[in-house]
N, C-alpha and C positions, 0 to 999 in steps of 0.2 A: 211664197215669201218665207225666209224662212225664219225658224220658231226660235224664241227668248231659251237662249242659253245656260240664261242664270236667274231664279226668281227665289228670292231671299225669302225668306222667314222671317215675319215681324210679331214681337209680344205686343199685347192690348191696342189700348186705341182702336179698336176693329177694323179686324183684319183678314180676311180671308184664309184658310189652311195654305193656301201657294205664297203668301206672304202680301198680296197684295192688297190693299188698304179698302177697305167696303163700307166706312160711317158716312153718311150724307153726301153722298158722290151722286154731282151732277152731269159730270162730263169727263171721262178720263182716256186722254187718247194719249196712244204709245207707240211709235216708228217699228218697234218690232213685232206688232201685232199681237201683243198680253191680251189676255182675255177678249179680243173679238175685234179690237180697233186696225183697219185695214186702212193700208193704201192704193191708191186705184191711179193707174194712168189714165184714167177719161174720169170727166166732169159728170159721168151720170153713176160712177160707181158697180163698174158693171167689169172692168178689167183689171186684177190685180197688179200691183209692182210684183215681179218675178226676180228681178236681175240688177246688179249694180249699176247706178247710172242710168235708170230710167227715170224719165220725168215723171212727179208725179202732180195730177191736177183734181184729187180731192182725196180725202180721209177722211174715215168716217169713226163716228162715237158709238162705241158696243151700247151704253146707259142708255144716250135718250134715242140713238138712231138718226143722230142727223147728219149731214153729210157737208160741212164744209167744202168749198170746189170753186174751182175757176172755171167761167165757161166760156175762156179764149186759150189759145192755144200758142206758146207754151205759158205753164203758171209761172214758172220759174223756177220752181220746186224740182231738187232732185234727189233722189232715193241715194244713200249712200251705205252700203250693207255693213263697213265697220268704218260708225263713228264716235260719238263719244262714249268713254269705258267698250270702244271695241263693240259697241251694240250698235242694230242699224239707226239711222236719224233722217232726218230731211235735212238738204242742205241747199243751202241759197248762197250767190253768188252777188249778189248789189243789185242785180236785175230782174225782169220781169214782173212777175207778181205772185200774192200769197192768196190764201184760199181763205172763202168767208163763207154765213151765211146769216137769214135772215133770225134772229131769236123768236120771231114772230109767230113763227111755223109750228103746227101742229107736233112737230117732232121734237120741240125745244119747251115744255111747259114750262119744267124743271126750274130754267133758267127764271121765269119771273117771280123771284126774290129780292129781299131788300137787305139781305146781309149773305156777303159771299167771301170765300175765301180761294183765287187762285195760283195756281202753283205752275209756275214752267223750268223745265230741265233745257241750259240753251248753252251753247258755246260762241262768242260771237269771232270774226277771223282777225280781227286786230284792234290792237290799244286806241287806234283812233279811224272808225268806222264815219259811215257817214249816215245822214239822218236816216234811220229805218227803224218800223216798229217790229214788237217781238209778236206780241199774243196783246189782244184787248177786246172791249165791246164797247161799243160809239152809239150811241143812240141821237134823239133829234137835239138835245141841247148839247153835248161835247161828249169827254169819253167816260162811262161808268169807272174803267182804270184802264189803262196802258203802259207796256213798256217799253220802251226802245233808247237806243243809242243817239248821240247829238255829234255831230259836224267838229266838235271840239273837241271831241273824246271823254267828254263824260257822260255818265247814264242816268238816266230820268223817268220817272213816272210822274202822270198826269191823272189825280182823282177829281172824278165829277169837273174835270176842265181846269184843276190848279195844278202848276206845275212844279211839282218838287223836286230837287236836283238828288241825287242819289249816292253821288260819287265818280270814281273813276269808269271810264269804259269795263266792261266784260271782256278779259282776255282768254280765260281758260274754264273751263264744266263749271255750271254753278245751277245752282236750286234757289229761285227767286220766289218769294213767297207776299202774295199783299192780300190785306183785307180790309173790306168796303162795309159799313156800317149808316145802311140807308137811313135807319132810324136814328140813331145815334148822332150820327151827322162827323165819324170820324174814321180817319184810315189807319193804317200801320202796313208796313214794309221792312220783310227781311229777307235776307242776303245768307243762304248757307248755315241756319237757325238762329242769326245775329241780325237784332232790330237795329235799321239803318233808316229809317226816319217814320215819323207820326204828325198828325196834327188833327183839326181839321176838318171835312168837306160838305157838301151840300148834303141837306137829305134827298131820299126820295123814298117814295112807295111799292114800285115795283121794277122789276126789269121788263118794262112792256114791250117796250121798241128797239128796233136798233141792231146791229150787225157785230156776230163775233167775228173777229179778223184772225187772224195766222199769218207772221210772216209779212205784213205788208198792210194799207190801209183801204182796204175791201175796192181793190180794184181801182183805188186811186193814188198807185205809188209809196214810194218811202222802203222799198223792197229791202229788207234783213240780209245779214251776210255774216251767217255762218251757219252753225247747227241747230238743229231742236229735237230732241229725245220726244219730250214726253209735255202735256198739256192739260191739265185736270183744275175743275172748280171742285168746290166744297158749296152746299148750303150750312152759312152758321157761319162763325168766326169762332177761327182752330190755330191760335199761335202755338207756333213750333217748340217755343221756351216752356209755357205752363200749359198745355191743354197736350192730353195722350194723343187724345186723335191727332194735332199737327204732330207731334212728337212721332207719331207711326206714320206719317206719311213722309215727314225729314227722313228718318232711318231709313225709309224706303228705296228715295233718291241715293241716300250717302253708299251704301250696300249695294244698289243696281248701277246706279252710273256714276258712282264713283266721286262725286259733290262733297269738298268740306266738310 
């Protein structure tokens, strides 16, 4: 697969010497393979994407090792070697399906927190898409957070299962940033380091249960159409506007893939 071109240099907020962001990182997976995250044509992770336009039916997480995957044939997922800012992406067509896996897992500790903050690098292919999710986790009562496009053309996230409208569809690179506040019992959502809505949501205690999705809703449809860079939680809540750490991980996106 071949190797990230370009890996910017980021001041504070902690950050690794290659520029890449290392504070409270739960999960940070990347299409061009930065720091150890691979894509694999088979569901057990055992054969890389090599070549443009290969399918790809799982990615895996360098941090916690878990391996998101489809284990039907095809996912839907396709390697695209230059996509957004020119760097490779997974790219999806309306079809098929996206890769998930269970948080449950041994390989996912990490994840059971009650305060998160995630970040997706996405391009979607037009102003008015049809329902498909981006990146989320769905556990047994609805979604911890989600995003995705609507049938209408505008864009939506859903925390702890309310549905907050967002705005217009995703037309072109963007860095979508939300953070869940188990304790608290509040959200927030931005778009490009620009708070685009708050309120609100249920508490909880942990993230025990329940499936992170990629691309689609863990094998039951709603398949994404268009691109994904890049896919990373945080433990903690890291806005982009006043906290370093969100702040170096924005710069990161804006610098590598080119994001507002």
């Amino acid at each position: 697969m071949p190797s990230p071109s370009f890996i910017p240099q980021q001041a504070g907020g902690g950050s690794s010497g290659g520029g890449r962001p290392t504070h409270n990182n739960l999960l940070f997976m990347e299409a061009d393979g930065t720091g150890g995250s691979t894509v694999y044509q088979d569901g057990a992770g055992t054969v890389p994407v090599t070549a443009n336009g290969q399918t790809i039916d799982s990615w895996k997480d360098p941090i916690s090792g878990a391996l998101p995957s489809y284990s039907g044939s095809p996912s839907g997922m396709i390697y695209q070697a230059s996509g957004i800012n020119g760097l490779p992406s997974v790219a999806m067509a309306g079809s098929g399906n996206g890769l998930y896996t269970n948080i449950q897992t041994p390989s996912f500790p990490s994840l059971q927190a009650n305060q998160v903050t995630a970040w997706i690098v996405c391009e979607t292919a037009t102003t008015t898409p049809p329902l498909s999710l981006f990146f989320g986790i769905w556990n047994t009562t609805g979604w911890i957070f989600e995003t995705d496009n609507l049938s209408s053309g505008r864009f939506n996230s859903q925390i702890n299962s309310g549905l907050h409208d967002m705005g217009p569809a995703l037309s072109t690179q963007t860095c979508l940033c939300l953070q869940v506040d188990g304790v608290g019992g509040t959200f927030a959502a931005y778009q490009d380091g620009v708070l685009i809505a708050s309120g609100s949501s249920s508490t909880f205690a942990t993230l025990t249960t329940g499936n992170l999705c990629i691309g689609a809703l863990a094998g039951l449809g709603y398949p994404f159409s268009g691109l994904i860079s890049a896919c990373m939680i945080q433990g903690g809540l890291f806005t982009p506007i006043d906290s370093s750490t969100g702040q170096a991980m924005q710069a990161y996106c804006q610098a590598k893939y080119g994001t507002p």
